[in-house]
C-alpha positions as protocol buffer text, in pm:
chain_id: "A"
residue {
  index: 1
  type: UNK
  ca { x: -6696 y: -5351 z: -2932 }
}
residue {
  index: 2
  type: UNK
  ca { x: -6598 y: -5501 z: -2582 }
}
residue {
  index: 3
  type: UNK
  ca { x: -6547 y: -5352 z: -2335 }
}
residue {
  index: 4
  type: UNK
  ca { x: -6136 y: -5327 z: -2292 }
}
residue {
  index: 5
  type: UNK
  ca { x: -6197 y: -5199 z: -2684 }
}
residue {
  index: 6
  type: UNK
  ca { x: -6419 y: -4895 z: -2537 }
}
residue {
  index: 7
  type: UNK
  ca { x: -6186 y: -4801 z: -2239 }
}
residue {
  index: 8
  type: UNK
  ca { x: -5891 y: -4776 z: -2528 }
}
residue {
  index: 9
  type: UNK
  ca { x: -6139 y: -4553 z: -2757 }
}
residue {
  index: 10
  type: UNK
  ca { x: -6269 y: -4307 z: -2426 }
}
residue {
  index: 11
  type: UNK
  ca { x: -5822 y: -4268 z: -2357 }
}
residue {
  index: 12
  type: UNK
  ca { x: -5747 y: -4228 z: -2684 }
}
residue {
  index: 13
  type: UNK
  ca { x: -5988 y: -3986 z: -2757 }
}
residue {
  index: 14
  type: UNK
  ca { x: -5894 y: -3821 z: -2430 }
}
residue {
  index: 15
  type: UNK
  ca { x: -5514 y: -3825 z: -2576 }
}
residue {
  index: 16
  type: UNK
  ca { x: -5657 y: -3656 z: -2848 }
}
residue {
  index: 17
  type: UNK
  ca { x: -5782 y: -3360 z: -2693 }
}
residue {
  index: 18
  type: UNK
  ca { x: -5503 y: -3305 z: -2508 }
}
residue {
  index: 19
  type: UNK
  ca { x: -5225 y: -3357 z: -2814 }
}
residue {
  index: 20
  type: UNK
  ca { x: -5435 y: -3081 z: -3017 }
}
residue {
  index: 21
  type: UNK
  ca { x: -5275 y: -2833 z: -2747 }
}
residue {
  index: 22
  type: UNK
  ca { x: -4939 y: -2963 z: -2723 }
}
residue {
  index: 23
  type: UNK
  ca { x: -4618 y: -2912 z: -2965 }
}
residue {
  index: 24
  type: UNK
  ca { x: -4563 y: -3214 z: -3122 }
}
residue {
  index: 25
  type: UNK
  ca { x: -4217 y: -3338 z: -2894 }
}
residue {
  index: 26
  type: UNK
  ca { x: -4454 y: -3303 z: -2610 }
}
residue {
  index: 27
  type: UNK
  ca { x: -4772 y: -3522 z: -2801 }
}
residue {
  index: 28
  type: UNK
  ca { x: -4863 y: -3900 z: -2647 }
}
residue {
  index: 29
  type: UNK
  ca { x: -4850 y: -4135 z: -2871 }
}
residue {
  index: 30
  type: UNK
  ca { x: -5172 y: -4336 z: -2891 }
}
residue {
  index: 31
  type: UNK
  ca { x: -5038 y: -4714 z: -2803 }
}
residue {
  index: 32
  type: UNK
  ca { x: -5040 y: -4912 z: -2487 }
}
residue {
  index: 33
  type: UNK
  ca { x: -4673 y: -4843 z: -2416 }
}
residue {
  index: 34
  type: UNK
  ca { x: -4704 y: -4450 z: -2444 }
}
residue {
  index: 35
  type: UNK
  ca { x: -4560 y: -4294 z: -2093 }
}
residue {
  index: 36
  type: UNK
  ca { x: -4756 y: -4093 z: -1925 }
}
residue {
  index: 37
  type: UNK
  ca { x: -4601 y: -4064 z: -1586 }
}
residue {
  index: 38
  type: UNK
  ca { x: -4297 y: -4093 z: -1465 }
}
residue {
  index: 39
  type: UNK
  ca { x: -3895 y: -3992 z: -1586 }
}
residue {
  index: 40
  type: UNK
  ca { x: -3957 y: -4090 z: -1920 }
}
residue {
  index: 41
  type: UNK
  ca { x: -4286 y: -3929 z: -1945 }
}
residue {
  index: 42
  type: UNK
  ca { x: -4325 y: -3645 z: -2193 }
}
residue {
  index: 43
  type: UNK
  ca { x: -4621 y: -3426 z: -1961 }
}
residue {
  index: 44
  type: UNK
  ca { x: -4619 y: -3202 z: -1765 }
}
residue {
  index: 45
  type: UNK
  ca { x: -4857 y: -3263 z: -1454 }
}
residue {
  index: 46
  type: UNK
  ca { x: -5035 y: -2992 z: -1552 }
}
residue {
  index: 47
  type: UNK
  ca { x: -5119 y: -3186 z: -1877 }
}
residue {
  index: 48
  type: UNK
  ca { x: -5098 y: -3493 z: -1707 }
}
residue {
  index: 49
  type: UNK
  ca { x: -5425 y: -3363 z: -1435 }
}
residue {
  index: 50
  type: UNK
  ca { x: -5603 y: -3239 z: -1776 }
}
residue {
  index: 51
  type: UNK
  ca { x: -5533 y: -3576 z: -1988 }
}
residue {
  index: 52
  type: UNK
  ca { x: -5662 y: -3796 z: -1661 }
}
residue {
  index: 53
  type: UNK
  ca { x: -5967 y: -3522 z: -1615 }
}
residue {
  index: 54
  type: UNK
  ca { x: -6072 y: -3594 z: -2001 }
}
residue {
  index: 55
  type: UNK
  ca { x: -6060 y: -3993 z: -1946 }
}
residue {
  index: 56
  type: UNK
  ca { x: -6249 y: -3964 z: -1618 }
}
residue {
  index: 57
  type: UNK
  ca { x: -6511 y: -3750 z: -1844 }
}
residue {
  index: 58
  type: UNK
  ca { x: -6474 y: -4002 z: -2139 }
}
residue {
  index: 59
  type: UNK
  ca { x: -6526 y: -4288 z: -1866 }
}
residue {
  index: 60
  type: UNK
  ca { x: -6821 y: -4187 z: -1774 }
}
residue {
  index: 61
  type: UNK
  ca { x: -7001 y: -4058 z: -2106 }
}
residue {
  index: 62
  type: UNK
  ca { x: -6889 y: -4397 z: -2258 }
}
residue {
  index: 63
  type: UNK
  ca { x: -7008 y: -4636 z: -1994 }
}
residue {
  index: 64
  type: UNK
  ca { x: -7288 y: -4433 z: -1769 }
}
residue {
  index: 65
  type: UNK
  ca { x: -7134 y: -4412 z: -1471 }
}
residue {
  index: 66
  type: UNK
  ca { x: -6984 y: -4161 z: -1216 }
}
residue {
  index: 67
  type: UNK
  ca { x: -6581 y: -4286 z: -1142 }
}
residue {
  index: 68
  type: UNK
  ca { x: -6319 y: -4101 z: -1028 }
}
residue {
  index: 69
  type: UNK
  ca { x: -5981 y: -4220 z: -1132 }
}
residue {
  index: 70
  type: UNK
  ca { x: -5761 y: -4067 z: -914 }
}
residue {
  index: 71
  type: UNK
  ca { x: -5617 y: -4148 z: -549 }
}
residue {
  index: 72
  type: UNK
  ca { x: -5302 y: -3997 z: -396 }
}
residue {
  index: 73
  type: UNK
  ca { x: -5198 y: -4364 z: -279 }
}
residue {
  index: 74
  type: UNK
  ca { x: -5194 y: -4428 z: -697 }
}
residue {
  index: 75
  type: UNK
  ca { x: -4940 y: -4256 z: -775 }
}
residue {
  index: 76
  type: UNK
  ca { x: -4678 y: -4401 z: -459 }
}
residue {
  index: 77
  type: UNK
  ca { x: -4774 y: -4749 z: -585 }
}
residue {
  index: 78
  type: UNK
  ca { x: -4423 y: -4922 z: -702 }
}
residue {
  index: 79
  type: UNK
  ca { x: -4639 y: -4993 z: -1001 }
}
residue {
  index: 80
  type: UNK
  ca { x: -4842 y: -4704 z: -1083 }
}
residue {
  index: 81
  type: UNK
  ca { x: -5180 y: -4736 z: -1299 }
}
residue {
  index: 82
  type: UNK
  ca { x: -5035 y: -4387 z: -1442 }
}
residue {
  index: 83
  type: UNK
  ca { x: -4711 y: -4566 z: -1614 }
}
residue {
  index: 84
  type: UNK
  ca { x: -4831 y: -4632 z: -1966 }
}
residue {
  index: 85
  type: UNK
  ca { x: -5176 y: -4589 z: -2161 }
}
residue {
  index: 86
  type: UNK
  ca { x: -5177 y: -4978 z: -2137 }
}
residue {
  index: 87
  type: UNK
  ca { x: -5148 y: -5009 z: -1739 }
}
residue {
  index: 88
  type: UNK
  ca { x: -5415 y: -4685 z: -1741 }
}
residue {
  index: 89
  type: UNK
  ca { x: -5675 y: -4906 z: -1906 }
}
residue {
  index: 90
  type: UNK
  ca { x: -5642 y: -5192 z: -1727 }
}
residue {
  index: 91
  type: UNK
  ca { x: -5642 y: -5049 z: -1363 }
}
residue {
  index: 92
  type: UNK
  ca { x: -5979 y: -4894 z: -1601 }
}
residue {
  index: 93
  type: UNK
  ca { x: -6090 y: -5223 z: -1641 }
}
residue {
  index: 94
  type: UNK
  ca { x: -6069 y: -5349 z: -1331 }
}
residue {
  index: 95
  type: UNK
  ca { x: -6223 y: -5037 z: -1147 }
}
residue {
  index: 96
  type: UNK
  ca { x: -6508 y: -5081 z: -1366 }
}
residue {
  index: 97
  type: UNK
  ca { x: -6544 y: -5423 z: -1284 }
}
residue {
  index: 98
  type: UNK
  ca { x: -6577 y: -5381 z: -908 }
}
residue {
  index: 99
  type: UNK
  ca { x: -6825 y: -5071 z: -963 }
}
residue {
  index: 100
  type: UNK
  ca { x: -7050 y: -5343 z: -1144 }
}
residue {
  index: 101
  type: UNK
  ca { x: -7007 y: -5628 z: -899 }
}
């Protein structure tokens, strides 16, 4: 498994968690395009703060590492890391890529 593969697996199972306490029109759907933030985004920020808690945890169980995902300049960014489950792992990506370097 590479590693984009294993940033997927540590959201999705993150989306998991948080789904199991949410009524189903409120659930993320686990695919690159899922909204997380924004208008169209089904969270509340409650769940959104829990759901980005759990991948920070995932993160860091799957790849050994202490990271921290969040930064109020994030979410002002004209294109936020926090749009989509697809834009989440590749900011992922890339932080994990200058931690390593």
């Amino acid at each position: 498994m590479n590693k984009d593969e294993r940033i997927l697996k540590a959201i999705y199972r993150a989306v998991d968690t948080l789904n199991q306490g949410l009524v189903a029109e409120s659930r993320i759907e686990k695919a690159p395009n899922a909204e997380l933030y924004g208008r169209s985004s089904r969270l509340e920020s409650l769940d959104f703060v829990t759901l980005i808690m759990a991948v920070e945890a995932n993160i860091q169980k799957e790849f050994g590492v202490e990271f921290m995902i969040t930064d109020e300049e994030l979410l002002s960014k004209e294109t936020s890391p926090f749009a989509t489950l697809g834009t989440l792992s590749d900011y992922l990506g890339k932080q994990l890529e200058d931690q390593s370097a």
